[in-house]
TORKE-764522 format. One record per residue (C-alpha): residue in one letter; residue number from 1; x, y negated, z. Coordinates in steps of 0.5 Angstrom, whole numbers. Layout:
<sites>
SITE  r    k     xx     yy     zz
SITE  a  NUM      X      Y      Z
...
</sites>
This chain:
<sites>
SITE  r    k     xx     yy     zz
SITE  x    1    -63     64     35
SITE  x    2    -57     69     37
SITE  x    3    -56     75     33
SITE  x    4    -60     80     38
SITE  x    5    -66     75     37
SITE  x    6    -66     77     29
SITE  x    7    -64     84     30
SITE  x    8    -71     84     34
SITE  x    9    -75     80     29
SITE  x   10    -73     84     24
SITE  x   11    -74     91     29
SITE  x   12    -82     88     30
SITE  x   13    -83     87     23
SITE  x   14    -80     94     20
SITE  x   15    -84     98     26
SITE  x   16    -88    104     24
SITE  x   17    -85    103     17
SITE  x   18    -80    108     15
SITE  x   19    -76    104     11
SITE  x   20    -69    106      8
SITE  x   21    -62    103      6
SITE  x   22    -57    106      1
SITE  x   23    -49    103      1
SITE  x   24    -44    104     -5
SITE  x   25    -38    103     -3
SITE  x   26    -32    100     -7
SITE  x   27    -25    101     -5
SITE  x   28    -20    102      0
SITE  x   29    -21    106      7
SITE  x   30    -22     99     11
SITE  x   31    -29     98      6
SITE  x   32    -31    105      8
SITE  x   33    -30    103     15
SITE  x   34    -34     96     14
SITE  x   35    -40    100     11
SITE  x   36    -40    104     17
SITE  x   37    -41     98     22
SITE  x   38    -46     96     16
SITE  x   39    -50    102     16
SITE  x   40    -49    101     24
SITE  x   41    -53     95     24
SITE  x   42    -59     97     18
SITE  x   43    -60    102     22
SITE  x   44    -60     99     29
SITE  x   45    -66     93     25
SITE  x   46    -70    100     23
SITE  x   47    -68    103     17
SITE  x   48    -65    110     15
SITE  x   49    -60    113     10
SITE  x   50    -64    115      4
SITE  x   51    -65    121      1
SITE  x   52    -66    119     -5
SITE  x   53    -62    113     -7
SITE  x   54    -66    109    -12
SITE  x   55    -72    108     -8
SITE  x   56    -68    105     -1
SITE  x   57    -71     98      1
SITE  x   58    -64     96      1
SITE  x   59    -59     97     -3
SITE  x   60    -52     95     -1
SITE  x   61    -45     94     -5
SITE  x   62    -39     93     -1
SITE  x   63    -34     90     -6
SITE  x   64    -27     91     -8
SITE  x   65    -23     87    -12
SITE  x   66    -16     90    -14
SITE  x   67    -18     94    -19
SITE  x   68    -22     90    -25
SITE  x   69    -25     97    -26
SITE  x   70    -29     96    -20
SITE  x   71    -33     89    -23
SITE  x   72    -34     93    -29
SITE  x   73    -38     99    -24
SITE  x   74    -41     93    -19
SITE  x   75    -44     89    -25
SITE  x   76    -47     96    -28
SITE  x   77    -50     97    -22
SITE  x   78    -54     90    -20
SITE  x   79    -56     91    -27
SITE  x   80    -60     97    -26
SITE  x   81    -63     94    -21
SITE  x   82    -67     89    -25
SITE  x   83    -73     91    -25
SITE  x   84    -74     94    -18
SITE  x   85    -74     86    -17
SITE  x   86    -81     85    -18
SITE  x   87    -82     88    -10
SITE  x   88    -83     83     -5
SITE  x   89    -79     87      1
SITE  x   90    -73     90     -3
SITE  x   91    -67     86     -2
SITE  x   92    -60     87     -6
SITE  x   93    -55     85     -2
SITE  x   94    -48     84     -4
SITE  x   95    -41     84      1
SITE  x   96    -34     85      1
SITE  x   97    -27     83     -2
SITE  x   98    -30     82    -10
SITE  x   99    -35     76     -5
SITE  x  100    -29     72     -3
SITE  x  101    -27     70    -10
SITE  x  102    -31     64    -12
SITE  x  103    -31     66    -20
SITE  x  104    -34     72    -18
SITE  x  105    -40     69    -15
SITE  x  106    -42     64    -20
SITE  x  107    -42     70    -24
SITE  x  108    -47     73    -19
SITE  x  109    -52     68    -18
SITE  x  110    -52     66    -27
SITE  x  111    -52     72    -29
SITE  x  112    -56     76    -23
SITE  x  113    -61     70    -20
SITE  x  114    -65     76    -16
SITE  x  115    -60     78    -11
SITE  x  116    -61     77     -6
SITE  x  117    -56     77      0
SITE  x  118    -48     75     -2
SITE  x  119    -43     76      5
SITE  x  120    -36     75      5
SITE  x  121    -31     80      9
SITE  x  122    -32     74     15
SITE  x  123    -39     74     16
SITE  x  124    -40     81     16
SITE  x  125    -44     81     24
SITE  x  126    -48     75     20
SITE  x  127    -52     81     16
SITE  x  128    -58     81     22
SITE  x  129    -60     74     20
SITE  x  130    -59     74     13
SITE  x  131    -64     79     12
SITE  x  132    -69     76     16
SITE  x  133    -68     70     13
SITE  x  134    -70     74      7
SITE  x  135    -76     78      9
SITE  x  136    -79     70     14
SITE  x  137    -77     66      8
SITE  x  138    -76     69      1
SITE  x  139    -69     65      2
SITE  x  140    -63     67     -3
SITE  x  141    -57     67      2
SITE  x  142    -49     66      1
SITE  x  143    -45     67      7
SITE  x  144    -38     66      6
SITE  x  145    -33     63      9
SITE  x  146    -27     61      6
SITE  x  147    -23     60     12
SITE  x  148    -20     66     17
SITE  x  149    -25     69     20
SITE  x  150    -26     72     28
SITE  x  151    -26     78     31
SITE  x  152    -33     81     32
SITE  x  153    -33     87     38
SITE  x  154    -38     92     39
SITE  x  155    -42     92     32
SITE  x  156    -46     99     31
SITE  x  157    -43    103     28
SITE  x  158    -46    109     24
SITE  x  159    -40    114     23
SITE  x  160    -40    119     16
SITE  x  161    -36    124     20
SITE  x  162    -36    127     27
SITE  x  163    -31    130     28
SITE  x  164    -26    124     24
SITE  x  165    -26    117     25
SITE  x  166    -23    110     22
SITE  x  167    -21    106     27
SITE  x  168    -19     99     24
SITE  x  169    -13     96     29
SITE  x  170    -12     89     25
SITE  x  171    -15     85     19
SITE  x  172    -12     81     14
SITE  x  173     -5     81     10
SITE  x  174      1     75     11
SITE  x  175      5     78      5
SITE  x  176      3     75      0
SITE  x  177      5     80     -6
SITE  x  178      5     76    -13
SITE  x  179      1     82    -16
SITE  x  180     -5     83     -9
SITE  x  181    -11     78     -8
SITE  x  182    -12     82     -1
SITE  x  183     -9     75      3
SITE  x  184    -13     72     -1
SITE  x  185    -20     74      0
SITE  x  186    -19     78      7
SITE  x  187    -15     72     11
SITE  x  188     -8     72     15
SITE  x  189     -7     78     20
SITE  x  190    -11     78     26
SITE  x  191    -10     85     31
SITE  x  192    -15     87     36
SITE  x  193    -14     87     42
SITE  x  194    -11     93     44
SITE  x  195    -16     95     50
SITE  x  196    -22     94     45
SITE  x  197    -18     99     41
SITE  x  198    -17    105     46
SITE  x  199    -24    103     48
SITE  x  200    -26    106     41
SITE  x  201    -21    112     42
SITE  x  202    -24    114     49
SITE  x  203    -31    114     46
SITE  x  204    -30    117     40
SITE  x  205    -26    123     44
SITE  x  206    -31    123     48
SITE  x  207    -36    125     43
SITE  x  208    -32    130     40
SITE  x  209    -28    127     35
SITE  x  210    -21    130     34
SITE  x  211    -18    127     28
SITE  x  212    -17    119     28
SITE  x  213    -14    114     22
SITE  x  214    -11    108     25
SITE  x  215    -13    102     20
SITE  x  216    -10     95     17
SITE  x  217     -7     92     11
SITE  x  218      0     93     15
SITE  x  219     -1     97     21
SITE  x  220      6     96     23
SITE  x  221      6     89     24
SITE  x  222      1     90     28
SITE  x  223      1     84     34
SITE  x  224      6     81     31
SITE  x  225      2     74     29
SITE  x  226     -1     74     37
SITE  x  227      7     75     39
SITE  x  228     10     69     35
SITE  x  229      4     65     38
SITE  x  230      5     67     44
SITE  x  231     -1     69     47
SITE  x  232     -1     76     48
SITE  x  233     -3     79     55
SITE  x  234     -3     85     55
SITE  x  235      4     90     56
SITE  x  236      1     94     49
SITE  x  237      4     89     44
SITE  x  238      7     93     38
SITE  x  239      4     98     34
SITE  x  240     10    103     38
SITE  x  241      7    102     43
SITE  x  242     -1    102     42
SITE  x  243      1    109     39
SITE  x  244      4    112     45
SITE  x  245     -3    111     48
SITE  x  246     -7    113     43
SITE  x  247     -3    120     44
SITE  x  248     -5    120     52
SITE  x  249    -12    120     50
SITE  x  250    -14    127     51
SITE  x  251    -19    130     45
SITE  x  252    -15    127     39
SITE  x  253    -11    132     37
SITE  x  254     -9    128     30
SITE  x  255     -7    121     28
SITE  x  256     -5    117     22
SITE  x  257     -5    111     19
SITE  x  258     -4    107     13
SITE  x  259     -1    103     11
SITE  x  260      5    101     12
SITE  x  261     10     95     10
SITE  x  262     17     98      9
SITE  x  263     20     92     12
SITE  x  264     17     92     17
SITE  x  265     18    100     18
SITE  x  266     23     99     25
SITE  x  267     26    103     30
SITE  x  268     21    104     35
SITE  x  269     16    106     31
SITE  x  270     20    111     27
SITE  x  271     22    113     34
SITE  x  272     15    113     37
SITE  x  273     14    117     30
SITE  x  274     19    122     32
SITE  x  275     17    124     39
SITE  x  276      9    124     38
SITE  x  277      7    131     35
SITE  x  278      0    128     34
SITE  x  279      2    124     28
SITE  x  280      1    127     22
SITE  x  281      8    129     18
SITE  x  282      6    125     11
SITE  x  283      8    117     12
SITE  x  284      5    113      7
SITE  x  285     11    109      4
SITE  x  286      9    104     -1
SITE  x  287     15    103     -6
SITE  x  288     11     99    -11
SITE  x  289     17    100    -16
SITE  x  290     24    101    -15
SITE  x  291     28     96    -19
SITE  x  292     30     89    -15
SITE  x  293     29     85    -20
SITE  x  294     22     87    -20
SITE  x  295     21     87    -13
SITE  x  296     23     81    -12
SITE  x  297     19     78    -18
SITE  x  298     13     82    -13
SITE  x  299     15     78     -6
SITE  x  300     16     86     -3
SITE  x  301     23     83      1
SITE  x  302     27     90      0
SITE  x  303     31     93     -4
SITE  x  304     31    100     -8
SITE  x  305     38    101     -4
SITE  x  306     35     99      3
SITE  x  307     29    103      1
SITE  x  308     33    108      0
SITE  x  309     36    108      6
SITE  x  310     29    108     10
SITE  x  311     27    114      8
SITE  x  312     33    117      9
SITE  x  313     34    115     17
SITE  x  314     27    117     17
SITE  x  315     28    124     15
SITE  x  316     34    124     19
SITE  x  317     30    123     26
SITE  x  318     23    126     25
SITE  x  319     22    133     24
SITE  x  320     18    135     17
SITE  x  321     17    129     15
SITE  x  322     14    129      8
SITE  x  323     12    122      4
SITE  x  324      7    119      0
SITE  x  325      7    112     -4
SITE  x  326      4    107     -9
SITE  x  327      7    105    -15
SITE  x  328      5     99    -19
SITE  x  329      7    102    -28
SITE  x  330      7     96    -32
SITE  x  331      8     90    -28
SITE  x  332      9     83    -32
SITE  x  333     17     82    -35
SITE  x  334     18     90    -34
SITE  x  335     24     92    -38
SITE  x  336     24    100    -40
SITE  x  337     31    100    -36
SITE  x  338     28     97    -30
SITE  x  339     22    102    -29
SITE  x  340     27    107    -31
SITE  x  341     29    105    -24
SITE  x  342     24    107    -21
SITE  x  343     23    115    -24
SITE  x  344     30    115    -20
SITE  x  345     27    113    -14
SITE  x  346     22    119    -14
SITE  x  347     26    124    -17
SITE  x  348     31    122    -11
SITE  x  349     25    121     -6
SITE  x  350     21    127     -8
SITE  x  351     14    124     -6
SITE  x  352      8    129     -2
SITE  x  353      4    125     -6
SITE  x  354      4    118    -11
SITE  x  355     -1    114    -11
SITE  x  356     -1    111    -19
SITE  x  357     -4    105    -21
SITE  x  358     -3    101    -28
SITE  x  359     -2     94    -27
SITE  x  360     -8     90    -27
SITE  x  361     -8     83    -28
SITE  x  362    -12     79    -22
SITE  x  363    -14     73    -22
SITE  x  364    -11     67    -17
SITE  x  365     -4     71    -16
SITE  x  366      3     69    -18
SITE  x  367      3     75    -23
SITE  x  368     -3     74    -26
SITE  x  369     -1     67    -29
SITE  x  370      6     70    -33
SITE  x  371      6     70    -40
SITE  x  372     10     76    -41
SITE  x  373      4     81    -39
SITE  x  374      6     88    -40
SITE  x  375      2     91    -47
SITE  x  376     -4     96    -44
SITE  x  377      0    101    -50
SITE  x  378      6    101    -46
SITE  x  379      3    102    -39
SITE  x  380      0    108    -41
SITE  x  381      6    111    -44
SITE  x  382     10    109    -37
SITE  x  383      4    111    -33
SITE  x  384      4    119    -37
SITE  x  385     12    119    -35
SITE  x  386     11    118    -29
SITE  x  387      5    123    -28
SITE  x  388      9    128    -32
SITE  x  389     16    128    -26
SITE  x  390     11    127    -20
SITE  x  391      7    133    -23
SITE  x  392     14    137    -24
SITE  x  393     16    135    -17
SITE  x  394      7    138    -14
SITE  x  395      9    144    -17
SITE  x  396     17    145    -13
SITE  x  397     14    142     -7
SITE  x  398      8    146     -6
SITE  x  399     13    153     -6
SITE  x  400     15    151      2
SITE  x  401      8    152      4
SITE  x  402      7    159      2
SITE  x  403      7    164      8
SITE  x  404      7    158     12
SITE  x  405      2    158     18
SITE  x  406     -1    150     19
SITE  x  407     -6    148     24
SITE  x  408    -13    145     20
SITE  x  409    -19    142     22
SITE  x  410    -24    143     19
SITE  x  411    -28    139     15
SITE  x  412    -33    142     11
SITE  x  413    -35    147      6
SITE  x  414    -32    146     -2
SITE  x  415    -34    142     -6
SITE  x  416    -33    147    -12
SITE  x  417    -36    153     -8
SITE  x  418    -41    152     -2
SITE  x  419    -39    159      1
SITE  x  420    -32    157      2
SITE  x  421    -29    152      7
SITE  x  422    -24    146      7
SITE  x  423    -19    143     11
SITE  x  424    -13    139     10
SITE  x  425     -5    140     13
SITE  x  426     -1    136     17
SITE  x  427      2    133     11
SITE  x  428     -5    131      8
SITE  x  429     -5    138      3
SITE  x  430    -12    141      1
SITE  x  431    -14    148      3
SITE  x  432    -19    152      2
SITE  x  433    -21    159      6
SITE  x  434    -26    164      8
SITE  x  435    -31    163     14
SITE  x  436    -29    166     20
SITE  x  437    -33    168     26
SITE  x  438    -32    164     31
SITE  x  439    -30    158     27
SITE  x  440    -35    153     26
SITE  x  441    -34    145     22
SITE  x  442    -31    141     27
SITE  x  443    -26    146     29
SITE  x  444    -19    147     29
SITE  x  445    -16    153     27
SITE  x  446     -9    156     25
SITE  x  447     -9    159     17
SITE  x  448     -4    162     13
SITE  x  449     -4    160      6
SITE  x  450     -3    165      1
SITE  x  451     -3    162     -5
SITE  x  452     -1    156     -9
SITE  x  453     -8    152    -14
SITE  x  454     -2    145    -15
SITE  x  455     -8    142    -12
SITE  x  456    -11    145     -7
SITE  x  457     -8    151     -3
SITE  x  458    -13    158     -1
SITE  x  459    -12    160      6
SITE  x  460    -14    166     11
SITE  x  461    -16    164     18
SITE  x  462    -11    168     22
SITE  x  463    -16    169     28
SITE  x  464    -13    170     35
</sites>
């Protein structure tokens, strides 16, 4: 059967039942993006988001794997879940990354024998029989693919938002960082067809959306495989040029991406950067650390000097610019001299935002398998260091912004108090303010910020 044929069987079968569908989603931007096209299709077969999680039909984990704490989280969840099993129609399904690691999956079937589902990050499309195949046959399902998957165009979507999207423009990685499991598990890098990119952004502007994030693992590699292979065909075949089209679109009044590889950081997309005031003025610049021993040893092909010489021509040339970055603390083999370089860069850098992570072994890389692991003492001592200098530097940034009018889209009410409203700037800053007559979610207002929370920032809508 093809796969329109079990999405109607499965539709015919659920008719005049409200059956539902709860998704937990673990780590990156790209997961979210793929539990939207999963929510697409489990409500294009009949089902609705539940209300009240713990009764959905379906349960759904969408996985990550490069961070150990999120195993730990996935395996207290499916536990739960054990008694629910006894229902003849409710499936546990299990995705994504954590599924293309054979070990993990071993574990999964000794340990947890009723899950039903497991996919990979490569037959994600496949969902519609799978199901089927659980509900017609009682069957235990594993459809994983070790090889590089393809590109599946035009799967339903169910987005989170109305007004932001994620638009993933290439999937999988070729750069093989000793310490990352991503090329591992999402395969070599495959970029969309730029027509099938713009055609998203088109229906998206034309359903309202204003704000766009632009997807992939290395955005700015972005149609490098399909040049080198020779079978680009379309005059769109770089990630400068895809941005300068993107920007035309009329609707989409901002634009980010994440992430980006400093060595491949060229001119024409720092160019394209530069003359597109649609693109937001925080870059995500991932140093990782800032010694060259240490870099080398990670397989990131820069040095801290060539680093150091990007973030500057780029500060040069586009106005405003402000930067945010990963840093790995505790890498295998770091001396105290050698993260003393990367404190260096920071205070020379002085980041918008750091995104810190201690480093955390995974199994089947390079780094994982050295024997001059970091003692987890000394991780956390590093880890409060650097905490401790970005935490210095939030404080000093934050001064600029003060009296300061930003352009903020609305995104929703605050988390911490429903009768205030949130947004963010054009250097991703959170900001809170009053409702305003005439300003609604979705909107895109001028607000002065007034006061300086390290954190967040409160605003006041200045109206017309």
């Amino acid at each position: 059967m093809q796969r329109n044929e079990f999405v109607e069987k499965i539709k015919e079968k659920n008719k005049n039942k409200q059956l539902t569908y709860q998704i937990t989603t673990f780590g990156c931007q790209l997961n979210e993006n793929d539990s939207e096209k999963i929510a697409g299709i489990l409500e294009e077969l009949g089902y609705q988001k539940a209300q009240e999680p713990q009764t959905a039909d379906i349960i759904l984990f969408n996985t990550c794997c490069v961070r150990e704490n999120a195993e730990e989280k996935l395996f207290g969840k499916i536990g739960e879940l054990k008694n629910r099993r006894q229902s003849k129609d409710f499936i546990i399904a299990i995705g994504g990354c954590m599924m293309q690691e054979k070990q993990m999956v071993e574990k999964i079937k000794k340990s947890y024998p009723y899950v039903d589902i497991i996919f990979g990050t490569h037959t994600l499309q496949n969902l519609p029989e799978n199901i089927y195949k659980t509900l017609q046959k009682n069957e235990k399902v594993r459809d994983i693919l070790d090889i590089d998957g393809k590109i599946y165009e035009d799967l339903p979507i169910k987005r989170n938002s109305n007004f932001s999207a994620n638009v993933t423009i290439m999937y999988g990685c070729n750069n093989f960082c000793t310490y990352c499991i991503v090329p591992y598990v999402r395969g070599r890098e495959r970029s969309r067809q730029p027509n099938k990119i713009l055609e998203e952004v088109r229906d998206l502007a034309q359903k309202g959306y204003k704000e766009i994030t632009l997807l992939g693992q290395n955005v700015n590699s972005y149609m490098r495989t399909e040049r080198e292979k020779g079978i680009v065909t379309s005059p769109i075949n770089s990630f400068s040029k895809l941005l300068y089209e993107i920007a035309k679109i009329e609707g989409i009044e901002k634009i980010s991406f994440i992430s980006p590889h400093p060595k491949d950081f060229t001119e024409d997309v720092i160019e394209a950067i530069a003359q597109i005031p649609k693109i937001s003025r925080i870059l995500h610049l991932p140093l990782q650390a800032g010694n060259d021993k240490v870099l080398k040893e990670m397989n990131r092909n820069y040095t801290k000097e060539q680093y150091l010489t990007l973030v500057e021509k780029m500060k040069q040339k586009i106005p405003n610019l402000v930067l945010s970055t990963d840093i790995i603390v505790g890498f295998p083999g770091e001396t105290e001299e050698e993260f003393a370089d990367t404190l260096e860069v920071v205070q020379k850098v002085n980041f918008e935002q750091i995104f810190m992570f201690i480093y955390s072994p995974r199994q089947g890389t390079i780094a994982a398998q050295r024997d001059d692991q970091i003692p987890e003492e000394i991780k956390h001592q590093r880890f409060n260091k650097l905490k401790e200098l970005y935490e210095t530097q939030v404080e000093q940034n934050n001064e600029k912004y003060i009296g300061t009018m930003q352009s903020i889209l609305i995104e929703g009410t605050s988390k911490n108090d429903p009768n205030l409203l949130t947004g963010r700037t054009n250097t991703n800053k959170i900001v809170i303010f009053k409702p305003q007559k005439g300003y609604q979610i979705g909107d895109i207002a001028k607000i002065q910020i007034t006061q300086n929370h390290k954190w967040y920032f409160q605003g006041q809508i200045q109206t017309p």
